[in-house]
C-alpha positions as CSV (number, residue, x, y, z in Angstrom):
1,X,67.5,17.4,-1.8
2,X,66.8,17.1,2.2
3,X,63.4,19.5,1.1
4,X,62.4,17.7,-1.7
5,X,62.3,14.4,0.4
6,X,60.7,15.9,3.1
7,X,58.1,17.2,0.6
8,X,57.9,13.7,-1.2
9,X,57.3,11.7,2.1
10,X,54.3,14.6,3.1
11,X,52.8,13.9,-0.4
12,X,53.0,10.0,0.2
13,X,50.8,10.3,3.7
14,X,48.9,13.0,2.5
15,X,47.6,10.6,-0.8
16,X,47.7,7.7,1.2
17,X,44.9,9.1,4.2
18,X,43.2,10.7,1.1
19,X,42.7,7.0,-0.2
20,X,41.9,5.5,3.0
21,X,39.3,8.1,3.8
22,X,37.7,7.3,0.5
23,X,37.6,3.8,1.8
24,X,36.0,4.9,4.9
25,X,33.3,6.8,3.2
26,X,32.5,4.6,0.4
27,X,28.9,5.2,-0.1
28,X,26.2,2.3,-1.1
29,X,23.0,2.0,-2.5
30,X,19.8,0.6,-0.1
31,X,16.5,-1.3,-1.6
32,X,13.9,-2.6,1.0
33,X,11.8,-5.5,-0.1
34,X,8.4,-6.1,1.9
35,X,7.4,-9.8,2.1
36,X,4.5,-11.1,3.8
37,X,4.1,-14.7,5.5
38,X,1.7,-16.6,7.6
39,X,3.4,-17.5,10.4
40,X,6.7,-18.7,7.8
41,X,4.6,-19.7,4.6
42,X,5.1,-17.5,2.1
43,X,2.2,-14.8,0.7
44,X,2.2,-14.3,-2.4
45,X,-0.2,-12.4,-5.3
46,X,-0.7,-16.0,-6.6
47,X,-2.2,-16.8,-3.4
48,X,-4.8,-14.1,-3.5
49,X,-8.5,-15.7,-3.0
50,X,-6.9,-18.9,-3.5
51,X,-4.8,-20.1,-0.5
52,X,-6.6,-21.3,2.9
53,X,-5.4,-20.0,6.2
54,X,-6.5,-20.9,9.7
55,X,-6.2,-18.0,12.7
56,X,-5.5,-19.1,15.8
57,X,-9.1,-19.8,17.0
58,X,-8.9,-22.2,14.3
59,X,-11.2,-20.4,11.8
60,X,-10.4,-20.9,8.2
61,X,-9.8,-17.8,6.1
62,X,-9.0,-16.4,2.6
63,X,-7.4,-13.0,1.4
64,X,-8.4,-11.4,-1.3
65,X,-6.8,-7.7,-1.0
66,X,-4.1,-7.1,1.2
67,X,-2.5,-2.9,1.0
68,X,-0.5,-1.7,3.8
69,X,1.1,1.9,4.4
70,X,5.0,1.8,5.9
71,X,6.5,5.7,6.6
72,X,9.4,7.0,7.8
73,X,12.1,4.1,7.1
74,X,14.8,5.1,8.9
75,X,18.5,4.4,9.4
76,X,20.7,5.3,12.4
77,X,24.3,5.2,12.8
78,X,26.4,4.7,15.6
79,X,26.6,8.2,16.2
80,X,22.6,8.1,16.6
81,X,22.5,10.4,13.2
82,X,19.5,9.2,11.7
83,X,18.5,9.3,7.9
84,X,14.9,8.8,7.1
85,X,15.1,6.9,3.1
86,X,12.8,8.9,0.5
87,X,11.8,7.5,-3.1
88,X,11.7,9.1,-6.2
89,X,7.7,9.2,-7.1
90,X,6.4,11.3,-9.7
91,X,9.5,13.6,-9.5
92,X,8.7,14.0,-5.5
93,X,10.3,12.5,-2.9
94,X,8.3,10.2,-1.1
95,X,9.2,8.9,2.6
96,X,6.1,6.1,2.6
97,X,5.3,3.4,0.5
98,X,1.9,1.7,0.2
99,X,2.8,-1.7,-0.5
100,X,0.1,-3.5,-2.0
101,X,0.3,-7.6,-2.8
102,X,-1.5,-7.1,-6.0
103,X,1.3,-5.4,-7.6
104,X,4.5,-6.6,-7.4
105,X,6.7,-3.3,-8.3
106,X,5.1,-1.8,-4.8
107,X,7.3,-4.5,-2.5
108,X,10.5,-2.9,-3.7
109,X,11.1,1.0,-1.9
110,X,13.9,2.1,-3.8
111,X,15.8,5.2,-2.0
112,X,17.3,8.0,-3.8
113,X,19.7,8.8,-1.6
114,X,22.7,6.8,-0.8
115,X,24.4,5.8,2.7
116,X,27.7,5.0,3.8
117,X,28.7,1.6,4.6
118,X,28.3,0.6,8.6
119,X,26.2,-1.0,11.2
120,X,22.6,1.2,11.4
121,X,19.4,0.5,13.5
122,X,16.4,-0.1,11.3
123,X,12.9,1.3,12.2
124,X,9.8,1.7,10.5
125,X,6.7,2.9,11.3
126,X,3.4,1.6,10.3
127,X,0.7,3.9,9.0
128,X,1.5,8.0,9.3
129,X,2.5,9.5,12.3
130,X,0.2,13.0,13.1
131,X,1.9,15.3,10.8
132,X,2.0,13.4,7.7
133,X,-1.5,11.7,8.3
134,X,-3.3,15.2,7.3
135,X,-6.3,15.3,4.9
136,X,-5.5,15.5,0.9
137,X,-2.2,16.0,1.3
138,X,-0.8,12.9,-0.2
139,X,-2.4,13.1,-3.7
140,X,-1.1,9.3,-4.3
141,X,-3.4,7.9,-1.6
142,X,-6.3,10.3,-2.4
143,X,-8.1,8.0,-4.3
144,X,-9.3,5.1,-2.5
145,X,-7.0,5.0,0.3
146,X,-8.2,8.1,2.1
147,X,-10.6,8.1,5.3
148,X,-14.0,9.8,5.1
149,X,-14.0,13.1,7.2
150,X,-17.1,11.7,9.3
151,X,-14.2,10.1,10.9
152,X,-11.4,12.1,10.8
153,X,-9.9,12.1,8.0
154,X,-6.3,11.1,7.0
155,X,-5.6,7.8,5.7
156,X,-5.7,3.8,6.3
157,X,-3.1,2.5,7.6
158,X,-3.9,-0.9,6.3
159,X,-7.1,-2.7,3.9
160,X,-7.3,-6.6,4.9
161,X,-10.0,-8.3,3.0
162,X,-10.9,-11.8,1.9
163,X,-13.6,-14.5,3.1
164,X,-13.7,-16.7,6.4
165,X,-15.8,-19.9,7.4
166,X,-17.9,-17.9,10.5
167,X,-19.3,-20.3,13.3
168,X,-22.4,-21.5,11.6
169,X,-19.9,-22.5,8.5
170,X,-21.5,-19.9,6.4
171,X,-18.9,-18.2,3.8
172,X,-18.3,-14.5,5.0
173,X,-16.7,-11.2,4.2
174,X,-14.2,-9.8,6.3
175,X,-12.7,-6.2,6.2
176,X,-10.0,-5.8,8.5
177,X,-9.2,-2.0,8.3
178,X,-6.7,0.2,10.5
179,X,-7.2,3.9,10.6
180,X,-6.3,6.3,13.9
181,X,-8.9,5.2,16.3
182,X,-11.8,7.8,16.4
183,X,-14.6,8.1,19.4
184,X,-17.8,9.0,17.7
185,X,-19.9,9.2,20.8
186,X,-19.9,13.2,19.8
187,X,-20.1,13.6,16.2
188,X,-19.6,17.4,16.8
189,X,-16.2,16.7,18.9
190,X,-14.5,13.5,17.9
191,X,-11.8,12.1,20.1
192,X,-8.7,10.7,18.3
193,X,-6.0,7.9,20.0
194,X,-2.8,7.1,18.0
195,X,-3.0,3.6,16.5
196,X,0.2,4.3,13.9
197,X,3.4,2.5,15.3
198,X,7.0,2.6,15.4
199,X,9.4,-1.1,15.4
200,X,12.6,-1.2,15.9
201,X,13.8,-4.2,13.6
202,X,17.3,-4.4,14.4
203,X,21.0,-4.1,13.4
204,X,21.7,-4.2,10.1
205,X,25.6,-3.9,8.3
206,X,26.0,-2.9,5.2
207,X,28.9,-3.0,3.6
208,X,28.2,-3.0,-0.1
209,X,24.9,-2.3,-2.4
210,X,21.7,-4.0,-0.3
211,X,18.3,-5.2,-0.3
212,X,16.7,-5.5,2.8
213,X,13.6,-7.6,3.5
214,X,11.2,-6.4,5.9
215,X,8.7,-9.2,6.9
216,X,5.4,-8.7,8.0
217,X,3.5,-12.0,9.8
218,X,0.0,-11.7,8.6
219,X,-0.6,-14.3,11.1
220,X,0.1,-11.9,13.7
221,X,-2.6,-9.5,12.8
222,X,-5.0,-12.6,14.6
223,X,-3.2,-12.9,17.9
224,X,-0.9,-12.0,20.3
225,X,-2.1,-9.7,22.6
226,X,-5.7,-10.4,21.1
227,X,-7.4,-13.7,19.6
228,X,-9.3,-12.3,16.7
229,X,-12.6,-13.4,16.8
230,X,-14.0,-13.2,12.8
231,X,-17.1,-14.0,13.9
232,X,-17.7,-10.8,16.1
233,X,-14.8,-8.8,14.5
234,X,-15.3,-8.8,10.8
235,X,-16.5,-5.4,9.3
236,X,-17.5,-2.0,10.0
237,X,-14.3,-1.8,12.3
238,X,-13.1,1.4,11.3
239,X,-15.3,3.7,13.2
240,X,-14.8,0.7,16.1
241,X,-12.7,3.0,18.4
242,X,-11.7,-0.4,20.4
243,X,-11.2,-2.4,17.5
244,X,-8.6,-0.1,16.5
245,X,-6.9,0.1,19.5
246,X,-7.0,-3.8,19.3
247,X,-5.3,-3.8,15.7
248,X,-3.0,-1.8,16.8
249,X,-2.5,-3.7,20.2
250,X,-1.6,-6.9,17.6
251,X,1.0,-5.3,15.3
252,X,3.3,-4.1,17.6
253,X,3.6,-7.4,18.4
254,X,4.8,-10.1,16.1
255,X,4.0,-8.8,12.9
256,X,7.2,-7.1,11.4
257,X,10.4,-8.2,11.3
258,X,13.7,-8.4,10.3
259,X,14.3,-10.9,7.1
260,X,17.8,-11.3,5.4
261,X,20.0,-8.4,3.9
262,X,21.3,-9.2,0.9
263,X,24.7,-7.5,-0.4
């Protein structure tokens, strides 16, 4: 009897730590959901070509295309174990997503993978880092969103285009484009400088199924280190190895941020 109590009470723990360690480990699902914003009025497709901005040198602008290109969306625990998300995309797994304002279903990245509940730290990192911003190898961005070997190669990182009021209140074109800055002074030996970025957003606790929202500022892209000046900055800016630096200079600062986690 004394044995079959003792053996009872074992079973009793035993099940009960089983049960709380399931607790412990319970595992969730993770969407991210890209908004944009000028400085807190919400972009949307609807406001495409219609909508009237003003830049902080007070020149008045339109937006007619807006695609950016977010990698490596990564997760890490308390432990510093970090888990870079991947999506499902024609039956490969994908750790990017060009999110393009045209097309609704490319704000959502939807993760296959799951997590387990905690607190993580959320990075991201605009454009491709050096090993994934190789030639052709991304068949998905091959099209149109590719960067001519005359300069390198690899991919955008970002196409901004639309209209602006210049300084003689002429209607213009602007094309702000980020690629990995590229020195052309030697076409035969081209000198590369990392423009691609990495931000640290923040703490984020999840505790059931969650969407977060990752904000980006479009605002930002105008100012802060750098007044954008349309009217000497508008086009041909991808083989401007300054400009690029510049662009680059302006999203690490005030562009992307943490929004709300929903759960």
């Amino acid at each position: 009897m004394k044995y079959f109590l003792t053996l009872l009470l074992f079973s009793f723990i035993f099940f009960s730590c089983s049960s709380d360690n399931d607790e412990l480990i319970k595992e969730v699902s993770v969407k991210v959901n890209f908004t944009q914003n000028w400085d807190g009025t919400t972009i949307q497709k609807s406001n495409l070509s219609t909508t009237e901005y003003t830049n902080k040198l007070g020149t008045k602008l339109s937006i007619n295309r807006l695609r950016y290109l977010i990698s490596n969306i990564t997760l890490t625990n308390g432990a510093s174990k970090k888990t870079i998300l991947t999506e499902t995309r024609n039956d490969e797994q994908k750790a990017y997503k060009l999110v393009d304002l045209s097309k609704g279903e490319s704000l959502i990245f939807n993760p296959s993978e799951k997590i387990s509940e905690g607190v993580y730290n959320l990075s991201i990192t605009f454009g491709f880092n050096n090993d994934d911003n190789k030639d052709g190898i991304h068949k998905d961005l091959n099209n149109d969103f590719d960067v001519p070997g005359m300069l390198g190669g690899g991919y955008h990182y970002m196409q901004m285009d639309g209209k602006f009021l210049n300084s003689s209140n002429v209607q213009s074109n602007f094309n702000y484009h980020a690629i990995r800055a590229v020195d052309k002074t030697d076409p035969n030996n081209l000198k590369f400088e990392d423009t691609f970025f990495t931000i640290n957003l923040g703490t984020v606790s999840i505790k059931n199924n969650a969407t977060i929202e990752v904000k980006m500022n479009v605002a930002g892209w105008f100012k802060n280190p750098k007044d954008w000046d349309l009217n000497t900055l508008n086009s041909m800016l991808m083989p401007n190895f300054e400009a690029q630096k510049l662009i680059s200079t302006n999203g690490k600062t005030g562009v992307f941020s943490l929004g709300t986690v929903s759960q």
